[in-house]
C-alpha positions as semicolon CSV with decimal commas, in nm:
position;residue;x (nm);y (nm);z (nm)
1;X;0,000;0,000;0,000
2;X;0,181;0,340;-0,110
3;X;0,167;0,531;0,193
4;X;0,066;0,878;0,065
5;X;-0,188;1,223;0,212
6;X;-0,504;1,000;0,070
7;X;-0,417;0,687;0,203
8;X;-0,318;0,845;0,571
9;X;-0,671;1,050;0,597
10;X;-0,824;0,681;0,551
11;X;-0,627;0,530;0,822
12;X;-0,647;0,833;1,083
13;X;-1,030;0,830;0,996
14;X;-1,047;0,448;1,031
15;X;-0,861;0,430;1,376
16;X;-0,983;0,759;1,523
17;X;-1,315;0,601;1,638
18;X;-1,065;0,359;1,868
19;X;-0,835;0,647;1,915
20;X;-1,180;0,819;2,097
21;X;-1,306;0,536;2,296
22;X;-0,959;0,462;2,447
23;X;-0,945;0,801;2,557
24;X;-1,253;0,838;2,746
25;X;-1,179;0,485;2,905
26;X;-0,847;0,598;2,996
27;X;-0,851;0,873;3,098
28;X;-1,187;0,781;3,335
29;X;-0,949;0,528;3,472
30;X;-0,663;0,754;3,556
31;X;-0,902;1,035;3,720
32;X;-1,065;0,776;3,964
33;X;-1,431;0,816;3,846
34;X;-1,746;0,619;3,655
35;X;-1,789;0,876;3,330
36;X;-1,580;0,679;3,057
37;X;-1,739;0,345;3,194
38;X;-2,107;0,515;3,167
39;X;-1,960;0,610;2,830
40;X;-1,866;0,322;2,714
41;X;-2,203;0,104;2,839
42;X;-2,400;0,353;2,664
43;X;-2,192;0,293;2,345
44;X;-2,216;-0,084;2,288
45;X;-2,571;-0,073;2,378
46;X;-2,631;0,192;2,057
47;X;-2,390;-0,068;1,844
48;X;-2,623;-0,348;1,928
49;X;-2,933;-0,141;1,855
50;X;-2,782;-0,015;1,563
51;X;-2,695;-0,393;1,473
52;X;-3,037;-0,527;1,500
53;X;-3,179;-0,230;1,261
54;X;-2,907;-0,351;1,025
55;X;-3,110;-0,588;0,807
56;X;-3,464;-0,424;0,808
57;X;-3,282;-0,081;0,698
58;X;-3,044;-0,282;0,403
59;X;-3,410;-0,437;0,288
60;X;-3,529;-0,099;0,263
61;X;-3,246;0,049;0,079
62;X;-3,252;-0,244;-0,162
63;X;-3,635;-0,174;-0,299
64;X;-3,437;0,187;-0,349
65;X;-3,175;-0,009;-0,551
66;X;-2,923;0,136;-0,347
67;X;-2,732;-0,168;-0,172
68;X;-2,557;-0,240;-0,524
69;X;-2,215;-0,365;-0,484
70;X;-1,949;-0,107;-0,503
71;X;-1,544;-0,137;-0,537
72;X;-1,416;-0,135;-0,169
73;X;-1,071;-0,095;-0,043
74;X;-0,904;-0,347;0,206
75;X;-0,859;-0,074;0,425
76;X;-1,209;-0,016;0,467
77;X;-1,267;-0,308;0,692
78;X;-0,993;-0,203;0,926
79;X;-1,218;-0,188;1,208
80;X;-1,489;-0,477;1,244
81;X;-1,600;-0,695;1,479
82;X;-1,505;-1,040;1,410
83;X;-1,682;-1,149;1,086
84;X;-1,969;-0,879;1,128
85;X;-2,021;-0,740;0,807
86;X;-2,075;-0,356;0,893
87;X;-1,995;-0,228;0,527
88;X;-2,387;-0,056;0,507
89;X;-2,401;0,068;0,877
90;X;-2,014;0,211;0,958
91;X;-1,912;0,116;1,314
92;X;-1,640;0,412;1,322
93;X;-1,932;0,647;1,204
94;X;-2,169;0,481;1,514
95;X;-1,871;0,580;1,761
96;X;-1,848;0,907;1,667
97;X;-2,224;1,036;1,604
98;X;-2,266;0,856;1,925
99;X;-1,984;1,022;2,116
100;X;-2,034;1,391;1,934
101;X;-2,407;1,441;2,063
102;X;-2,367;1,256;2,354
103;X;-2,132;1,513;2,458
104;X;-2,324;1,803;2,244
105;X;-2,610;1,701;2,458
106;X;-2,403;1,692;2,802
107;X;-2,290;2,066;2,747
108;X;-2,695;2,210;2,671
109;X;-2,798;2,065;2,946
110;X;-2,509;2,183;3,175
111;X;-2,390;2,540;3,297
112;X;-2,427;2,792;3,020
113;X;-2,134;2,830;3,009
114;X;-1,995;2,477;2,881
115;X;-2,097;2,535;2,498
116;X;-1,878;2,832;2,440
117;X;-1,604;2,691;2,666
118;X;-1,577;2,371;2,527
119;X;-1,577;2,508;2,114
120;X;-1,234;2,339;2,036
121;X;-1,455;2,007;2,093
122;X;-1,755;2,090;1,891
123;X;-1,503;2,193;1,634
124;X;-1,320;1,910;1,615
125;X;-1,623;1,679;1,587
126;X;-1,803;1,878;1,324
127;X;-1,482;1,909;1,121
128;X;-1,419;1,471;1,184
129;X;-1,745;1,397;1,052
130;X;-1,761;1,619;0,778
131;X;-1,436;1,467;0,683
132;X;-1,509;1,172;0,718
133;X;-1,787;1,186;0,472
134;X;-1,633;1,321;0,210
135;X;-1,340;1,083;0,209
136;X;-1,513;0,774;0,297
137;X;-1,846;0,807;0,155
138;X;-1,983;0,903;-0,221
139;X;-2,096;1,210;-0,102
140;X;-2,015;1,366;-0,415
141;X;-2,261;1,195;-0,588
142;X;-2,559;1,315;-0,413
143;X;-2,463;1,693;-0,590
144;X;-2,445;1,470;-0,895
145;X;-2,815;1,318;-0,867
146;X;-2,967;1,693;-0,731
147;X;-2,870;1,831;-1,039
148;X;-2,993;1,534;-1,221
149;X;-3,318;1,536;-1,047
150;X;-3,315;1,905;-1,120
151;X;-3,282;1,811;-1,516
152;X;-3,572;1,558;-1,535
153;X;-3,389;1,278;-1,483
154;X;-3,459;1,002;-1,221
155;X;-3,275;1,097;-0,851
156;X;-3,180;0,728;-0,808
157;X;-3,029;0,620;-1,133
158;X;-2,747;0,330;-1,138
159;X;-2,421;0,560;-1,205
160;X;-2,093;0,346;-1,286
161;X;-1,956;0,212;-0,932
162;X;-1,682;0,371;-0,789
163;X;-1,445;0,304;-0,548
164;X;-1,590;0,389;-0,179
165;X;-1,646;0,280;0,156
166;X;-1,950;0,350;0,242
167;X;-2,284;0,470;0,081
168;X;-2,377;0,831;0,152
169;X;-2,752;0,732;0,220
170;X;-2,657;0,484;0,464
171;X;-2,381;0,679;0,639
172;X;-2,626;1,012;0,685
173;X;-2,864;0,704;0,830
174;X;-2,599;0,549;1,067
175;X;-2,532;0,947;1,194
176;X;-2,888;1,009;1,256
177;X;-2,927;0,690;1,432
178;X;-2,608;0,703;1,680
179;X;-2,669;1,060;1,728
180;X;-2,996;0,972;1,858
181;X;-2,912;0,725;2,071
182;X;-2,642;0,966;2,225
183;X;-2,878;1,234;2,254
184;X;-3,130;0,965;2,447
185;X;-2,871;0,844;2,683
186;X;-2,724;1,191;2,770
187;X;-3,067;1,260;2,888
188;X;-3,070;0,932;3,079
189;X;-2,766;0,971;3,225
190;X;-2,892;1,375;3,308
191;X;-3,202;1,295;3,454
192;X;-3,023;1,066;3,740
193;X;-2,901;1,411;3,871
194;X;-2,543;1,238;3,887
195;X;-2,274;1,485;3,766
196;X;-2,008;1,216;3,859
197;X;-2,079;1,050;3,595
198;X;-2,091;1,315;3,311
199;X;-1,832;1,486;3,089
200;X;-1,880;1,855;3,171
201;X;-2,159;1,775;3,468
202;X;-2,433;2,078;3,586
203;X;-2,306;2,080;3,969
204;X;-2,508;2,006;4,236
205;X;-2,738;2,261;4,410
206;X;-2,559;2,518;4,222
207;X;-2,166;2,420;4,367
208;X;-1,919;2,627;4,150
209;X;-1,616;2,871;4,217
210;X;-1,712;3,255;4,152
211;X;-1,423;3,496;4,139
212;X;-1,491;3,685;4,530
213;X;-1,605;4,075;4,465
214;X;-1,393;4,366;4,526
215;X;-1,468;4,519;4,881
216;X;-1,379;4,787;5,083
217;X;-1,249;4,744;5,431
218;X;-1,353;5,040;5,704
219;X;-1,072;4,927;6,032
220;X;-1,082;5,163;6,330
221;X;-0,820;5,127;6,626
222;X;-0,902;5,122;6,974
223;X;-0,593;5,176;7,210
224;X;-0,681;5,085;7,579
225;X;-1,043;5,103;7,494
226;X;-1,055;5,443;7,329
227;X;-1,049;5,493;6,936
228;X;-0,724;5,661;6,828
229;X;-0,801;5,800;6,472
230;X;-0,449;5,835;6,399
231;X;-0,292;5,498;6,531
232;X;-0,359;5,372;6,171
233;X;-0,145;5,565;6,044
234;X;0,146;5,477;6,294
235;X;0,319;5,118;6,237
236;X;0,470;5,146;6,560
237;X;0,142;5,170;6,723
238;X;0,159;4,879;7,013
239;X;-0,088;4,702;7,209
240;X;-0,364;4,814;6,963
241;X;-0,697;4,610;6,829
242;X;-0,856;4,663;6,511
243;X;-1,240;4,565;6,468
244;X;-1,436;4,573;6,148
């Protein structure tokens, strides 16, 4: 395989779902606490879901004549389960719709303050998946059939296959699906009123650190019981008190 700009975007798109959910599990494990294992639980439950619609959603797409058998590259399969054939419904694409909203959904339902703090994240997400799309799928084509469609002609018309991944139908499918699902168990895991075990958690009975006001300070000194107005003034005042 010549190792070139095309072929690394296919291999950094293909192992960044792992890349993501060894981070969350790691990291969980190295701060002590439950969120990358709530995480993770909530993730293989969405794959299985997302398994069992598998079939009924290929039978569907095949009345549409759109499960016809495409060119794929070896590298596509990089990441599968075993002899699970996931080629229709990606199982990178699963991890990260699912991981994106889950923690999209995490930060509306927090402090205000978590959307515009976290923006690197939601950046880096939205820029993955749009990525991802157009260098795995045949996203290009659906600008191909609009314009058809546009022209007369029939939207889903047999073009001559070409070498992809993954169908663009049944990857915007797989997105809407896990981001679902991560949406749903965000609001799970948020209705529990559990911060410990959310990414960016809304505290507890309103438990956050506030930057402490300016005040002013009025001090008066009292030498042997009287006030002495200008002891203040005197560092080498002794035996004085000073009450507030």
């Amino acid at each position: 395989m010549e190792m070139n700009i095309a072929t690394f975007m296919y291999i950094f798109l293909h192992l960044c779902p792992l890349i993501l959910v060894c981070f969350f599990t790691i990291s969980s494990i190295f701060a002590n606490d439950l969120k990358g294992m709530v995480y993770l639980v909530g993730l293989i439950f969405s794959i299985a879901v997302i398994r069992l619609l598998k079939t009924p959603i290929e039978w569907f797409l095949d009345k549409l004549g759109l499960m016809n058998n495409h060119p794929r590259e070896a590298i596509c399969d990089i990441l599968r389960f075993g002899n699970i054939d996931l080629s229709s419904l990606s199982i990178g694409q699963m991890i990260i719709g699912f991981s994106f909203f889950y923690l999209l959904t995490t930060m509306l339902t927090g402090e205000d303050y978590l959307v515009s703090r976290n923006w690197p994240t939601i950046t880096f997400f939205s820029l993955l998946i749009v990525t991802e799309l157009l260098v795995n799928t045949n996203i290009t084509e659906l600008k191909e059939r609009i314009i058809n469609w546009l022209s007369g002609k029939e939207f889903f018309t047999n073009n001559e296959p070409s070498k992809y991944c993954y169908h663009w139908i049944t990857s915007l499918i797989t997105y809407i699906l896990a981001g679902s699902l991560g949406v749903g168990y965000a609001l799970i895991i948020s209705s529990f009123n559990t911060p410990d075990l959310q990414y960016f958690p809304k505290y507890k009975n309103n438990e956050k650190c506030e930057k402490v006001s300016n005040k002013t300070f009025a001090c008066k000194v009292f030498k042997k019981g009287s006030h002495d107005s200008d002891a203040i003034h005197n560092p080498t005042a002794n035996n004085s008190s000073v009450s507030t």
